[in-house]
C-alpha positions as CSV (number, residue, x, y, z in Angstrom):
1,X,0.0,0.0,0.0
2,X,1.1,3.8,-1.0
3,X,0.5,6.8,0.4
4,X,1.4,10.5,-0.9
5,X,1.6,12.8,1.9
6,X,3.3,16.3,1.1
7,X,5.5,15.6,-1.7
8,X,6.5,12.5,-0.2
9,X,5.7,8.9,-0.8
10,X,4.7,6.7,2.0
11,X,4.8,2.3,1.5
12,X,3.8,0.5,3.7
13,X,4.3,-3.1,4.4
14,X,3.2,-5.8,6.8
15,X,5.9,-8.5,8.4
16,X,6.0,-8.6,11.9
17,X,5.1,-5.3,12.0
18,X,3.8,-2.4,9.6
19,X,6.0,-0.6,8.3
20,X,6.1,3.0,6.7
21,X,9.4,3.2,4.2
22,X,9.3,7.7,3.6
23,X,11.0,8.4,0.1
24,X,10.9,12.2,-1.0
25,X,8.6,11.5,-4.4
26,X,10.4,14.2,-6.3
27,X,14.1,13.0,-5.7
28,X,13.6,9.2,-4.5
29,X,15.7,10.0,-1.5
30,X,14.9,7.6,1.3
31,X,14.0,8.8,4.6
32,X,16.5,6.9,7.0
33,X,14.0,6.5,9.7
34,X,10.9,5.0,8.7
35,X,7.4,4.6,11.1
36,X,6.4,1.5,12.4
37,X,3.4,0.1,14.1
38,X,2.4,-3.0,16.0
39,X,0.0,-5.8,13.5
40,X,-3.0,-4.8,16.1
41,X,-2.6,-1.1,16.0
42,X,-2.7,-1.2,11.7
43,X,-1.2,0.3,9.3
44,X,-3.1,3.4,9.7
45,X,-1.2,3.8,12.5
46,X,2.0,3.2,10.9
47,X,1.3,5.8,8.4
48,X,-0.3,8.1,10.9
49,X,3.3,8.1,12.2
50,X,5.0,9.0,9.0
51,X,2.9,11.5,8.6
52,X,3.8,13.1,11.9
53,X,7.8,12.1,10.9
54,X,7.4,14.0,7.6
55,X,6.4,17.1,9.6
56,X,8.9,17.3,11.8
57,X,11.7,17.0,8.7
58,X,9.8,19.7,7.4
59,X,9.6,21.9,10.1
60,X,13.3,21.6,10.9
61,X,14.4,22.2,7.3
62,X,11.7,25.2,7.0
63,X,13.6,26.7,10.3
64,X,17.6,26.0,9.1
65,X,16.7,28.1,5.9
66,X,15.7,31.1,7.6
67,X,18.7,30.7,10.7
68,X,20.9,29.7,7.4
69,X,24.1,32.8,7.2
């Protein structure tokens, strides 16, 4: 299963776990931390998570431009 959440593509997959692999959809750049859920919680949950990891990469990078010299 795929997901596209801002500019970014979200797959996830189900082994002993779900989990979320991030990859930036315009450069195919792999996130190197990717979200994870248990089996019971789904993999809404799991992708619920990128989601909030994708935000926060944002965020960060949003904030070093401006600070940038």
């Amino acid at each position: 299963m795929t997901e596209t959440y801002r500019g970014h593509s979200i797959r996830v997959t189900r082994a002993g776990f779900w989990d979320a692999v991030i990859t930036h959809a315009e450069t195919g750049i792999i996130f190197p931390t990717k979200a994870r859920a248990e089996l019971e919680e789904g993999a809404a949950v799991a992708i619920a998570r990128a989601c909030r990891l994708i935000d926060l990469y944002l965020d960060a990078t949003s904030s070093q431009r401006w600070h940038a010299a």
